[in-house]
mmJSON file of the N, C-alpha and C atoms, coordinates in Angstrom:
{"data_MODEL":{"atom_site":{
"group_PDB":["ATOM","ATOM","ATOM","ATOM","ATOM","ATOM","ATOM","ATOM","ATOM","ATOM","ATOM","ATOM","ATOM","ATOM","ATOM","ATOM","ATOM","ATOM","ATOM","ATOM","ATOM","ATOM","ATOM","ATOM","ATOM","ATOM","ATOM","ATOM","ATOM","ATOM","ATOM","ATOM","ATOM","ATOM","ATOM","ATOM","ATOM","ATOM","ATOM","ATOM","ATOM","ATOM","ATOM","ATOM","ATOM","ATOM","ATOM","ATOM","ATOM","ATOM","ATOM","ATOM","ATOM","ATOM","ATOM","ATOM","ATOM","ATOM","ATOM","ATOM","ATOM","ATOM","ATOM","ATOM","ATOM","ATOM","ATOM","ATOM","ATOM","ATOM","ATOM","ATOM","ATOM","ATOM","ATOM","ATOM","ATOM","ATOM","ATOM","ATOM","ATOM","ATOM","ATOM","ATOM","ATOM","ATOM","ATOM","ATOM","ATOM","ATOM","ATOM","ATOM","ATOM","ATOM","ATOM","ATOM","ATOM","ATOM","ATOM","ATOM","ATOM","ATOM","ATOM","ATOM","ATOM","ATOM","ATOM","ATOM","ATOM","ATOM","ATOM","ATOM","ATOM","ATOM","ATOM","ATOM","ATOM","ATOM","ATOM","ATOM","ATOM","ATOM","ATOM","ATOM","ATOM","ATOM","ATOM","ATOM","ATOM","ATOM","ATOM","ATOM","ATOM","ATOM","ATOM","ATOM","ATOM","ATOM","ATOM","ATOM","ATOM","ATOM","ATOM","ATOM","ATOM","ATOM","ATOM","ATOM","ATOM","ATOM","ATOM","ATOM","ATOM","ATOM","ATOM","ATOM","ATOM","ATOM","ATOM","ATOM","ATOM","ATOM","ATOM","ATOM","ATOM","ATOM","ATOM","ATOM","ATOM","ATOM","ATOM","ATOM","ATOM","ATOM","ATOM","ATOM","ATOM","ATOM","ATOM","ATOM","ATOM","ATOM","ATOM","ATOM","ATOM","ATOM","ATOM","ATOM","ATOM","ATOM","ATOM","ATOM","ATOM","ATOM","ATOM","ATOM","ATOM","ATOM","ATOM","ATOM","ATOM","ATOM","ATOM","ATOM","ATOM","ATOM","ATOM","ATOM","ATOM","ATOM","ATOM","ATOM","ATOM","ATOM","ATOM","ATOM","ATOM","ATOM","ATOM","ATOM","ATOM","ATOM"],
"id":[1,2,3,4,5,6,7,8,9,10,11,12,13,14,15,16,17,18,19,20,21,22,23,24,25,26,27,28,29,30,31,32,33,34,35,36,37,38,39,40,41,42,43,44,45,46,47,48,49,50,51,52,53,54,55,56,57,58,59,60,61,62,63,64,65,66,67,68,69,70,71,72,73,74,75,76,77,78,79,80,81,82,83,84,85,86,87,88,89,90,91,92,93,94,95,96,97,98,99,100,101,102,103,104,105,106,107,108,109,110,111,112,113,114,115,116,117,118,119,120,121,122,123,124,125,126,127,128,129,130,131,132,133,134,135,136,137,138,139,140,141,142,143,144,145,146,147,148,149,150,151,152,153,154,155,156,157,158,159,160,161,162,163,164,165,166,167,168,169,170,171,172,173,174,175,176,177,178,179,180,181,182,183,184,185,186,187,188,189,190,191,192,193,194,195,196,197,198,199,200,201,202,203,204,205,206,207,208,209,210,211,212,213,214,215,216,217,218,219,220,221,222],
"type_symbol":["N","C","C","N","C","C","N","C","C","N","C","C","N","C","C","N","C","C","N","C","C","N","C","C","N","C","C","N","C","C","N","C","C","N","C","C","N","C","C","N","C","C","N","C","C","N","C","C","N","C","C","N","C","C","N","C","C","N","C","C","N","C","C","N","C","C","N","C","C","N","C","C","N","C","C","N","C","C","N","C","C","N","C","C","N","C","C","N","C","C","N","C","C","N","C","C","N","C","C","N","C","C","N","C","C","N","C","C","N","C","C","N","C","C","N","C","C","N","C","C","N","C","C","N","C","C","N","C","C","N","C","C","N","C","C","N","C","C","N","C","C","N","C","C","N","C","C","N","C","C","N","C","C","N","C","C","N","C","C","N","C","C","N","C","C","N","C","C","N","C","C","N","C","C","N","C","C","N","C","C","N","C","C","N","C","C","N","C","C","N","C","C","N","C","C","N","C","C","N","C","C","N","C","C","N","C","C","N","C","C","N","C","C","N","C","C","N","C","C","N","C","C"],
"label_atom_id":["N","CA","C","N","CA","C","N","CA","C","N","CA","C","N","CA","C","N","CA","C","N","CA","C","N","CA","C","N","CA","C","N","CA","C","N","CA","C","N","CA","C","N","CA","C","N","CA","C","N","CA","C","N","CA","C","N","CA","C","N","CA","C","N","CA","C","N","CA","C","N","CA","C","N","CA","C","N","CA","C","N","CA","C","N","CA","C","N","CA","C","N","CA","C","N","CA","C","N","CA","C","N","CA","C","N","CA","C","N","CA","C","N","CA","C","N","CA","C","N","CA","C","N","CA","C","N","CA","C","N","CA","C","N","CA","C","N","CA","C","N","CA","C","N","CA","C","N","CA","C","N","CA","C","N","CA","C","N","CA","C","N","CA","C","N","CA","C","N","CA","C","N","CA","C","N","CA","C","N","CA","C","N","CA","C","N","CA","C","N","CA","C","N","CA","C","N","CA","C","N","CA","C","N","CA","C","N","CA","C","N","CA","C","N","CA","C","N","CA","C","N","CA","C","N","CA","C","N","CA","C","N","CA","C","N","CA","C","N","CA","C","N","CA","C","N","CA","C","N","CA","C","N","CA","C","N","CA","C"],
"label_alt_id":[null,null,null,null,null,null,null,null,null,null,null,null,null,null,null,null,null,null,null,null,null,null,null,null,null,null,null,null,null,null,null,null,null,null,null,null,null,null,null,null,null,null,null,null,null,null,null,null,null,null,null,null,null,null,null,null,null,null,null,null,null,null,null,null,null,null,null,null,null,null,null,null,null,null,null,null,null,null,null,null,null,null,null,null,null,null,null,null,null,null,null,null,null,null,null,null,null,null,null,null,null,null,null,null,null,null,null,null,null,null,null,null,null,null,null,null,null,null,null,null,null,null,null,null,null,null,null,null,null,null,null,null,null,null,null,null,null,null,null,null,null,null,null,null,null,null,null,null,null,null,null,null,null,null,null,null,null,null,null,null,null,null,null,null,null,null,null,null,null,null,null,null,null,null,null,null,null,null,null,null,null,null,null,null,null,null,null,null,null,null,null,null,null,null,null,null,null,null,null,null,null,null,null,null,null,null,null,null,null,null,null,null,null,null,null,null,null,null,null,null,null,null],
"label_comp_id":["UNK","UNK","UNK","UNK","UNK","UNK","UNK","UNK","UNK","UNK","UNK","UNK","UNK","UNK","UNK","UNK","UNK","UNK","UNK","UNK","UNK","UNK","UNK","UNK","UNK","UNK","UNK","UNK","UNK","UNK","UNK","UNK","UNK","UNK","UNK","UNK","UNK","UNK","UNK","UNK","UNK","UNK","UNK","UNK","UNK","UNK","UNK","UNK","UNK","UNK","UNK","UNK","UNK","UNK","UNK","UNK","UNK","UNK","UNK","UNK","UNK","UNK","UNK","UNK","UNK","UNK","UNK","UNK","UNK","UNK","UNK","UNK","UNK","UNK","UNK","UNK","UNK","UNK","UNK","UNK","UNK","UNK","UNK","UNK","UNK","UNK","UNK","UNK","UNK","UNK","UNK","UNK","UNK","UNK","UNK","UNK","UNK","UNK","UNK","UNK","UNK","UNK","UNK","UNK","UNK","UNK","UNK","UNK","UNK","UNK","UNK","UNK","UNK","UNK","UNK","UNK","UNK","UNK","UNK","UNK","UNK","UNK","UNK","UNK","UNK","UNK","UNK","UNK","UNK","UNK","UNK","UNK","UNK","UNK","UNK","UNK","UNK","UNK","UNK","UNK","UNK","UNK","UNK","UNK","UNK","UNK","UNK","UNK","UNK","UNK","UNK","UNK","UNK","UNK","UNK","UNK","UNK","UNK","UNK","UNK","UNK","UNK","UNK","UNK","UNK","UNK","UNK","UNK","UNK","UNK","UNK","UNK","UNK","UNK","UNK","UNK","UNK","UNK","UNK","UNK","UNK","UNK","UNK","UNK","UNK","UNK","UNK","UNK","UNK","UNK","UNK","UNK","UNK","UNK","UNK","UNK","UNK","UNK","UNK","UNK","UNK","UNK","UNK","UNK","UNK","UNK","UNK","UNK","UNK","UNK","UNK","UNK","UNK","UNK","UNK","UNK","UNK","UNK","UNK","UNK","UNK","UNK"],
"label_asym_id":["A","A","A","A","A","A","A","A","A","A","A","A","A","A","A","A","A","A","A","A","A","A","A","A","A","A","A","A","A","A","A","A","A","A","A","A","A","A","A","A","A","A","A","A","A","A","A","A","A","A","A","A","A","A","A","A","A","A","A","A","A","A","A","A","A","A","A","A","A","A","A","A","A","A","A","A","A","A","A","A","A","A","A","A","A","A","A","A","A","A","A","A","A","A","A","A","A","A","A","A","A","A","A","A","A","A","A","A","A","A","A","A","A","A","A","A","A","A","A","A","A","A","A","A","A","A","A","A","A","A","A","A","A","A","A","A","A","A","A","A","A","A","A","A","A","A","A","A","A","A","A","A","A","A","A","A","A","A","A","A","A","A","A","A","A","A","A","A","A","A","A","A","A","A","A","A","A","A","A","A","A","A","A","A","A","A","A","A","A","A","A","A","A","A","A","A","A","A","A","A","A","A","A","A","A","A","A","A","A","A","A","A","A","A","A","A","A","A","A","A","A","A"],
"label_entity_id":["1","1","1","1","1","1","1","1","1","1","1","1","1","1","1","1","1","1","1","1","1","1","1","1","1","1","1","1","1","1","1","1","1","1","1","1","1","1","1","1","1","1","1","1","1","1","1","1","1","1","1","1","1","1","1","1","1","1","1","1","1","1","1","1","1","1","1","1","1","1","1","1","1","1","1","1","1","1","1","1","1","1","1","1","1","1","1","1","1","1","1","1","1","1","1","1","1","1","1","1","1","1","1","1","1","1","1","1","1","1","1","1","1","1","1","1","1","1","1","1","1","1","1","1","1","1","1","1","1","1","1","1","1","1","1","1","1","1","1","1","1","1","1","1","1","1","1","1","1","1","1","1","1","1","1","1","1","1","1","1","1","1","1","1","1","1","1","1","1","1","1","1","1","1","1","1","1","1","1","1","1","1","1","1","1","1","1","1","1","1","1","1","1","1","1","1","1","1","1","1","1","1","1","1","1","1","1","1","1","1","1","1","1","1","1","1","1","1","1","1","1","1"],
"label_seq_id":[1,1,1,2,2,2,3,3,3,4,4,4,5,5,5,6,6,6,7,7,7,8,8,8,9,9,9,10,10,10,11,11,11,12,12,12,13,13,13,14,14,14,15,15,15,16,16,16,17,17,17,18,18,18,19,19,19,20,20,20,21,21,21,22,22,22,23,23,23,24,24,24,25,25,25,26,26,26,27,27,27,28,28,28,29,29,29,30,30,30,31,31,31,32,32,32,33,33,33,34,34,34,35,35,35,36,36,36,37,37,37,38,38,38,39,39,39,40,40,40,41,41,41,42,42,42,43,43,43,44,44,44,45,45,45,46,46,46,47,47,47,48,48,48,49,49,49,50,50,50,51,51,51,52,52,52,53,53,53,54,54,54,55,55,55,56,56,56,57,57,57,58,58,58,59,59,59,60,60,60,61,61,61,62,62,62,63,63,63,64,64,64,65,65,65,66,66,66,67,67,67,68,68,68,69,69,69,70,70,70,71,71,71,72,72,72,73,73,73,74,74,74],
"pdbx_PDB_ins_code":[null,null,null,null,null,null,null,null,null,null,null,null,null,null,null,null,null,null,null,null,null,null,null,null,null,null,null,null,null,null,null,null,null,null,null,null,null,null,null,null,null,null,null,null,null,null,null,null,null,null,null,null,null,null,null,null,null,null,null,null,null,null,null,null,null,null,null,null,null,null,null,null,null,null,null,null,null,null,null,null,null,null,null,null,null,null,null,null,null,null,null,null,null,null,null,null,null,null,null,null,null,null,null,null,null,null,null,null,null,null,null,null,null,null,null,null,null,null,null,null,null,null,null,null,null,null,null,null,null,null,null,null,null,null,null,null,null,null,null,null,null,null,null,null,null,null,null,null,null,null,null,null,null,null,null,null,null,null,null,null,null,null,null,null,null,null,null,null,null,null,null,null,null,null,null,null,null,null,null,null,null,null,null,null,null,null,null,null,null,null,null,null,null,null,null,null,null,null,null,null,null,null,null,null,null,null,null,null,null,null,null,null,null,null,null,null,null,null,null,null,null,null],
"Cartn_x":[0.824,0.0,0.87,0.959,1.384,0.917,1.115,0.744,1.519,0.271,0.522,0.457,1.424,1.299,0.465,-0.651,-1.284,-1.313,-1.702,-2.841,-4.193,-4.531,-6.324,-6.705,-7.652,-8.462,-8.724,-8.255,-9.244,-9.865,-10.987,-11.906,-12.155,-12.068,-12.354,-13.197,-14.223,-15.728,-15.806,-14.552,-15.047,-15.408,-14.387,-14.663,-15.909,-16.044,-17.202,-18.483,-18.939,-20.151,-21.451,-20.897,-21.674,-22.448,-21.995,-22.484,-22.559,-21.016,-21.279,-20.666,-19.65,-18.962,-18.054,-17.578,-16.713,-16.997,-17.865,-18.687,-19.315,-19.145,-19.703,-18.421,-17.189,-15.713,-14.971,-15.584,-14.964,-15.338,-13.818,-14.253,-14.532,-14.194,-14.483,-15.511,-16.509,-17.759,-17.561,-16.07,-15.859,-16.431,-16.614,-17.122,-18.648,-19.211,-20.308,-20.925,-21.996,-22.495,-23.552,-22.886,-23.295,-23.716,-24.892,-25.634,-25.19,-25.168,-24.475,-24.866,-25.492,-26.27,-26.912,-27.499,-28.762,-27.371,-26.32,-25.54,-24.922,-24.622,-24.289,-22.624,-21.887,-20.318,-19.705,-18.938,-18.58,-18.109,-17.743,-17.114,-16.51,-15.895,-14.608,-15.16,-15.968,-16.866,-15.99,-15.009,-14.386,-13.07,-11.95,-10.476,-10.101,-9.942,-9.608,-10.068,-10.707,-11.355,-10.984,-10.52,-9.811,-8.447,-8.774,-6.95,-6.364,-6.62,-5.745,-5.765,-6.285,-6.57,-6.185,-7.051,-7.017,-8.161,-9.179,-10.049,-10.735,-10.967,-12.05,-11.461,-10.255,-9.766,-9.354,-8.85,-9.303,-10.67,-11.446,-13.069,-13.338,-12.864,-13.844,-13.014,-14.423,-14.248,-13.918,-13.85,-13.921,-13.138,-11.941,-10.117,-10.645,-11.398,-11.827,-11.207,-10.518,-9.999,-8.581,-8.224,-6.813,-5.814,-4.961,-4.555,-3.325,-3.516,-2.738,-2.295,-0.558,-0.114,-0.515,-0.886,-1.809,-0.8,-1.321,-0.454,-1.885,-2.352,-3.341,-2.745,-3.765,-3.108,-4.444,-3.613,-3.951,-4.103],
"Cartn_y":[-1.187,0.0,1.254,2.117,3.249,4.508,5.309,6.299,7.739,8.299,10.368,11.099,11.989,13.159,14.587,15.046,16.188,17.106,17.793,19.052,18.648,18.505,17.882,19.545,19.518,21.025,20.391,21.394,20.587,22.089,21.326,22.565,23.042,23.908,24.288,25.3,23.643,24.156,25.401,25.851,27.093,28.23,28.101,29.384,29.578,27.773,27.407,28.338,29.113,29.102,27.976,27.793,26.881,27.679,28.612,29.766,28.927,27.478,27.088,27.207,28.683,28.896,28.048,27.471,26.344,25.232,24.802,24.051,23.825,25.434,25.911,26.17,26.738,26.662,25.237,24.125,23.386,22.606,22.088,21.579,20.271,19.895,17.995,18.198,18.657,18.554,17.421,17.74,16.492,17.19,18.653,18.942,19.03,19.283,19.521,20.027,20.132,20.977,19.525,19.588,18.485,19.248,18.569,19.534,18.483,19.744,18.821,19.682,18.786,19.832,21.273,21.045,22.701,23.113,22.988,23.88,23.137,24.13,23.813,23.827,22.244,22.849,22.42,22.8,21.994,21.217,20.211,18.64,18.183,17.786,16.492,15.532,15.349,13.488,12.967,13.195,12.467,12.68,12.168,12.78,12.186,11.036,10.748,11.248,11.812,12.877,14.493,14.652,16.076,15.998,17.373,17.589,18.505,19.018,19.608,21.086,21.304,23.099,24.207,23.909,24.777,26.288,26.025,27.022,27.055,25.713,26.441,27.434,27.48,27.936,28.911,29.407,30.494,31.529,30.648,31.1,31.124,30.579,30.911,32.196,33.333,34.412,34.452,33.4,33.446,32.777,32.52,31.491,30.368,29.377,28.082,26.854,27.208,26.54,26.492,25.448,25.4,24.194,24.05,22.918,22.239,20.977,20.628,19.416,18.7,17.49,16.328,15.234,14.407,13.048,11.894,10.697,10.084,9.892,8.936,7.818,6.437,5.134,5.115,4.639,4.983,3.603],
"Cartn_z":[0.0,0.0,0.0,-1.039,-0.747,-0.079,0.544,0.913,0.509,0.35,-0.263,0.479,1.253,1.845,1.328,1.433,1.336,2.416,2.094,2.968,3.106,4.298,4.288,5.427,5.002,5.859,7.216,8.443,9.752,9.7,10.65,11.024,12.537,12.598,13.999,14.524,15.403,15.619,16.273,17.102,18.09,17.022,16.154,15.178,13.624,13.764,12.291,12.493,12.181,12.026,11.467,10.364,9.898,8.456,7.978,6.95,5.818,5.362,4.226,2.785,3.057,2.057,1.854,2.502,2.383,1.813,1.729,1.242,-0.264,-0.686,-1.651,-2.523,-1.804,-2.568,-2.967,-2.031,-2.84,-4.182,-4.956,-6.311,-6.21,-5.219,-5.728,-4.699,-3.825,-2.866,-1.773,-1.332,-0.09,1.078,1.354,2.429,2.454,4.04,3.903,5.527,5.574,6.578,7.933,9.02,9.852,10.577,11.324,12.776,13.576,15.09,16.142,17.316,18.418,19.167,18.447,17.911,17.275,16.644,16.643,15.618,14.575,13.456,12.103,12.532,11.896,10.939,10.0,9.725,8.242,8.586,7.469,8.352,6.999,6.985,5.836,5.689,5.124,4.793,3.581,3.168,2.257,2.186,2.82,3.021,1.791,1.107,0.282,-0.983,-1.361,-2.466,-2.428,-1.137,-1.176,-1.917,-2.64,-3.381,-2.701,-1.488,-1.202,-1.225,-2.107,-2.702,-2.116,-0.453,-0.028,0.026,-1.065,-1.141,0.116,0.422,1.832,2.822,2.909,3.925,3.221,2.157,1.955,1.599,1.721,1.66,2.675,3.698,5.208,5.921,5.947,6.391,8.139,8.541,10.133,10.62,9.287,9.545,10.437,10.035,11.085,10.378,9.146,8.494,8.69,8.2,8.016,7.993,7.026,6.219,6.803,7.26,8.101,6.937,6.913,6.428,6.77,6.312,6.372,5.502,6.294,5.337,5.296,3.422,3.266,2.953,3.135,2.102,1.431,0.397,-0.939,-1.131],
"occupancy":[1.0,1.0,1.0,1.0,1.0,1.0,1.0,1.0,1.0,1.0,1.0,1.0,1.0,1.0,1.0,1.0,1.0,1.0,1.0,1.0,1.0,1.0,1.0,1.0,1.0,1.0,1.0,1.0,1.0,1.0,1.0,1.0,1.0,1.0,1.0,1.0,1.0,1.0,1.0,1.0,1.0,1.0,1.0,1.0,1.0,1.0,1.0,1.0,1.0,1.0,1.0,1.0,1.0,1.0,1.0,1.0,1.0,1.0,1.0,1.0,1.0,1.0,1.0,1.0,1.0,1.0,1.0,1.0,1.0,1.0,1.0,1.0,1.0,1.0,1.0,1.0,1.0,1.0,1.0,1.0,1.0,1.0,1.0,1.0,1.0,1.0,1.0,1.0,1.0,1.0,1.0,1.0,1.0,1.0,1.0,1.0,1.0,1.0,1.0,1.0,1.0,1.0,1.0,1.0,1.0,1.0,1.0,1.0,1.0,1.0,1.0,1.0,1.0,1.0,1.0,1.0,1.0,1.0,1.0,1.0,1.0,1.0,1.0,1.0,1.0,1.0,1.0,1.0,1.0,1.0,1.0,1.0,1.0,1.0,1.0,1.0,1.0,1.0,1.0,1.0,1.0,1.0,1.0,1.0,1.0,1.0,1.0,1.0,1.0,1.0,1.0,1.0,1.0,1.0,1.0,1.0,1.0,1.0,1.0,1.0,1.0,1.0,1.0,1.0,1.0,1.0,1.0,1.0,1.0,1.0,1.0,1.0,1.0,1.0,1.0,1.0,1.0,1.0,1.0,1.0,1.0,1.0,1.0,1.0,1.0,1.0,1.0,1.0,1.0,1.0,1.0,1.0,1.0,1.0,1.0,1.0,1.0,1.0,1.0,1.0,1.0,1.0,1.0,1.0,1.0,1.0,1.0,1.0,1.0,1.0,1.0,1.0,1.0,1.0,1.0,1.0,1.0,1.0,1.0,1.0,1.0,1.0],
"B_iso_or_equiv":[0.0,0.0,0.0,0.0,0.0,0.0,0.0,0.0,0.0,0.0,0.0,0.0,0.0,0.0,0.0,0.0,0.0,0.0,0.0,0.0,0.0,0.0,0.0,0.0,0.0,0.0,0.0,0.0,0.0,0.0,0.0,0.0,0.0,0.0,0.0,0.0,0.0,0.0,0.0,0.0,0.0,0.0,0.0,0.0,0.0,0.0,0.0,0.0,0.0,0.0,0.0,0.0,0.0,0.0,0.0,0.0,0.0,0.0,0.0,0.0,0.0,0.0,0.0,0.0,0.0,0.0,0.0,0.0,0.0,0.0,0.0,0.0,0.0,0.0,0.0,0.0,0.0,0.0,0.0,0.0,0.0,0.0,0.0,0.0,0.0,0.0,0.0,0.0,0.0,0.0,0.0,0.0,0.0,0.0,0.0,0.0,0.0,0.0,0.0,0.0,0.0,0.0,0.0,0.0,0.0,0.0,0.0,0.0,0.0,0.0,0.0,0.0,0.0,0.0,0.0,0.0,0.0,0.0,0.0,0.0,0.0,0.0,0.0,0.0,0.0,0.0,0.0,0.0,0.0,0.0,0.0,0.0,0.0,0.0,0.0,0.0,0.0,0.0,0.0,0.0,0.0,0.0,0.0,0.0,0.0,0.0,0.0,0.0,0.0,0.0,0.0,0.0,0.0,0.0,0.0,0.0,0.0,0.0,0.0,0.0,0.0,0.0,0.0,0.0,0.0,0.0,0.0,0.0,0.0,0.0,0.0,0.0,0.0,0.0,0.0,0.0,0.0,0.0,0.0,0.0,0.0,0.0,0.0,0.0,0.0,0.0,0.0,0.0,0.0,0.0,0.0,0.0,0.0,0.0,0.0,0.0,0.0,0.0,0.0,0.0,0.0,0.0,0.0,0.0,0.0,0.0,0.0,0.0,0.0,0.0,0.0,0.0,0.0,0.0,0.0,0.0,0.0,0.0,0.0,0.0,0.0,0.0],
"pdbx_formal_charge":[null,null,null,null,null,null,null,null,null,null,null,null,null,null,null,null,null,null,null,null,null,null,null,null,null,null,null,null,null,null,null,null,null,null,null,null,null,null,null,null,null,null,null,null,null,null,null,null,null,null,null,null,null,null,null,null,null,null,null,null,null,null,null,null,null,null,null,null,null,null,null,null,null,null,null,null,null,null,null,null,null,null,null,null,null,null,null,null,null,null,null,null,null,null,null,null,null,null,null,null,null,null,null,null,null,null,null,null,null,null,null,null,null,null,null,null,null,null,null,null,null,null,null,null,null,null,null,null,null,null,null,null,null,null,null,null,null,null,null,null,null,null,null,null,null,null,null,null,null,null,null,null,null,null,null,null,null,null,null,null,null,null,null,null,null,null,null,null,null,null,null,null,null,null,null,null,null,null,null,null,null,null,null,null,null,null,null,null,null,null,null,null,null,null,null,null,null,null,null,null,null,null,null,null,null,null,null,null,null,null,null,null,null,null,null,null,null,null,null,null,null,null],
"auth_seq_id":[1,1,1,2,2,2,3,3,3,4,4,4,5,5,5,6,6,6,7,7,7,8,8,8,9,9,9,10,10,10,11,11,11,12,12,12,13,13,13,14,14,14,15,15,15,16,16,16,17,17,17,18,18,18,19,19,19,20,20,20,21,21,21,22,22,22,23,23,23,24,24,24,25,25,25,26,26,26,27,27,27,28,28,28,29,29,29,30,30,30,31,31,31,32,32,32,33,33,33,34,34,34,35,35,35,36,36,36,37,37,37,38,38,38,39,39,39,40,40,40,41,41,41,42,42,42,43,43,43,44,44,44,45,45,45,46,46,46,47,47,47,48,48,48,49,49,49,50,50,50,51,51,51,52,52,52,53,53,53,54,54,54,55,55,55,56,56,56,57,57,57,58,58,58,59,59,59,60,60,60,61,61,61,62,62,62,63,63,63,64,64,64,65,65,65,66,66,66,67,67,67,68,68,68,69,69,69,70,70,70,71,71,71,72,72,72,73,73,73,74,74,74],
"auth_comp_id":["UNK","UNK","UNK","UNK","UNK","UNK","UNK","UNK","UNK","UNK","UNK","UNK","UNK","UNK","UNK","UNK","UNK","UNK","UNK","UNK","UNK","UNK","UNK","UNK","UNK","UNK","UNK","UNK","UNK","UNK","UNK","UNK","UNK","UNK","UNK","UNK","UNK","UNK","UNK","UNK","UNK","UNK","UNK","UNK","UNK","UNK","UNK","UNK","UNK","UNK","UNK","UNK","UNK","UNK","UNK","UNK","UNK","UNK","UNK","UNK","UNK","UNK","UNK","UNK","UNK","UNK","UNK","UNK","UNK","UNK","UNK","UNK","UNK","UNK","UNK","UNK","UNK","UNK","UNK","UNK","UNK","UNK","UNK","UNK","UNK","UNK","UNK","UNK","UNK","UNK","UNK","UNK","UNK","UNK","UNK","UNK","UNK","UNK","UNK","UNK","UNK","UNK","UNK","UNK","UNK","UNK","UNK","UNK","UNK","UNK","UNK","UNK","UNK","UNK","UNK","UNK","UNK","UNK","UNK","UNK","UNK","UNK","UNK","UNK","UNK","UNK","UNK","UNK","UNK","UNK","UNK","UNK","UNK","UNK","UNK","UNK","UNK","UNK","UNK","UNK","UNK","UNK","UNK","UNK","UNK","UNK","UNK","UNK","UNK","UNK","UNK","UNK","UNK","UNK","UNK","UNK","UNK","UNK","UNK","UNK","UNK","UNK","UNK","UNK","UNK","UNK","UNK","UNK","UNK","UNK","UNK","UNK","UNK","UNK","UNK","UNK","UNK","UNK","UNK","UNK","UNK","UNK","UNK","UNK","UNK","UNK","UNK","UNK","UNK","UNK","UNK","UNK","UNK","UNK","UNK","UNK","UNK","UNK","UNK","UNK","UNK","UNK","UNK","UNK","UNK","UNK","UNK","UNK","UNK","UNK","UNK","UNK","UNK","UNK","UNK","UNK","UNK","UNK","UNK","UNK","UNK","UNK"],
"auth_asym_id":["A","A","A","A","A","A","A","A","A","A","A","A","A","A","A","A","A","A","A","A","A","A","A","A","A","A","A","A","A","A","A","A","A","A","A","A","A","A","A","A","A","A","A","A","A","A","A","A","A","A","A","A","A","A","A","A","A","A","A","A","A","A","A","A","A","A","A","A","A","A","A","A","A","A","A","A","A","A","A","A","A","A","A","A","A","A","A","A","A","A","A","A","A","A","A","A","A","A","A","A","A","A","A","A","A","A","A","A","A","A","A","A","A","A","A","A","A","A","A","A","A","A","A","A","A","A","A","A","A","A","A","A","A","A","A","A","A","A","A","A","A","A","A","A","A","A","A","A","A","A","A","A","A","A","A","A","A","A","A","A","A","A","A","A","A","A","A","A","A","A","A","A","A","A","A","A","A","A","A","A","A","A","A","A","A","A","A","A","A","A","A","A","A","A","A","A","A","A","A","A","A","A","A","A","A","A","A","A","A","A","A","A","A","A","A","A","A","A","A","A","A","A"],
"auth_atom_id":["N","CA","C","N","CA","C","N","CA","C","N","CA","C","N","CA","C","N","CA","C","N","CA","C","N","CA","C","N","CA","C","N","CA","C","N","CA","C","N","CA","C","N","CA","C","N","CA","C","N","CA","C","N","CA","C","N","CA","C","N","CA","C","N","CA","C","N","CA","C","N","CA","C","N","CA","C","N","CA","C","N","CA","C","N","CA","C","N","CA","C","N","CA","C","N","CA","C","N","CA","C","N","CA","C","N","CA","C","N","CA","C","N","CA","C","N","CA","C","N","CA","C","N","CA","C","N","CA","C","N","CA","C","N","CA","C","N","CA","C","N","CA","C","N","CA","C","N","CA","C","N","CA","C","N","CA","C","N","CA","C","N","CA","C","N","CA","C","N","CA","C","N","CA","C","N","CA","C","N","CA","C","N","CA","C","N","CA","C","N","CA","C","N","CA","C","N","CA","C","N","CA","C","N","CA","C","N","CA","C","N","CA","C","N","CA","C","N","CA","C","N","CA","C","N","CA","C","N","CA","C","N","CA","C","N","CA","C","N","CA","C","N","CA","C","N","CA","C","N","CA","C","N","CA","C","N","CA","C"],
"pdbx_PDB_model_num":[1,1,1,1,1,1,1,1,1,1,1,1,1,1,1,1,1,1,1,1,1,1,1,1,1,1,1,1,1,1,1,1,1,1,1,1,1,1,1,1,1,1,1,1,1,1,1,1,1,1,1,1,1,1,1,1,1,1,1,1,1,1,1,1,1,1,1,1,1,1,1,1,1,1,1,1,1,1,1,1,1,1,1,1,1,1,1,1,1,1,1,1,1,1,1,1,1,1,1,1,1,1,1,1,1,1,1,1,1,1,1,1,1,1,1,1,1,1,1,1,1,1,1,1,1,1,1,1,1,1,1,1,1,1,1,1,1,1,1,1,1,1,1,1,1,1,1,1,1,1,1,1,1,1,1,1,1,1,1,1,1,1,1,1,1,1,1,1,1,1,1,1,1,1,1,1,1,1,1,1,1,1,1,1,1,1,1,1,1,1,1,1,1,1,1,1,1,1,1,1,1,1,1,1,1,1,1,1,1,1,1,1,1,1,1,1,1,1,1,1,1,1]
}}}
């Protein structure tokens, strides 16, 4: 099994709103919007389908984003 080092987005609930742009910036639609206790956040439902990009985190106006190195197997 090989494995690829990327950038995968984490999110961080203190700062998520839950607004969505992130969601809406990305190109392959790995993210998406989970409720959790009455509140909305974005969430990574597909690590292996992310490229990496980086748009959400530059689309989220409230920096809750942000792209940390990651080892997938592939």
């Amino acid at each position: 099994m090989a494995s690829e080092r990327k950038a995968l987005p984490v999110i961080d609930k203190t700062r998520c709103t839950g607004c969505g742009w992130c969601v809406a910036a990305c190109p392959p639609h790995v993210l998406s919007l989970e409720v959790e206790k009455w509140k909305k956040f974005s969430h990574l439902h597909d690590e292996a389908g992310c490229t990496g990009c980086a748009r959400c985190a530059v689309k989220c106006p409230f920096e809750a984003i942000t792209m940390a190195r990651a080892t997938l197997q592939v």
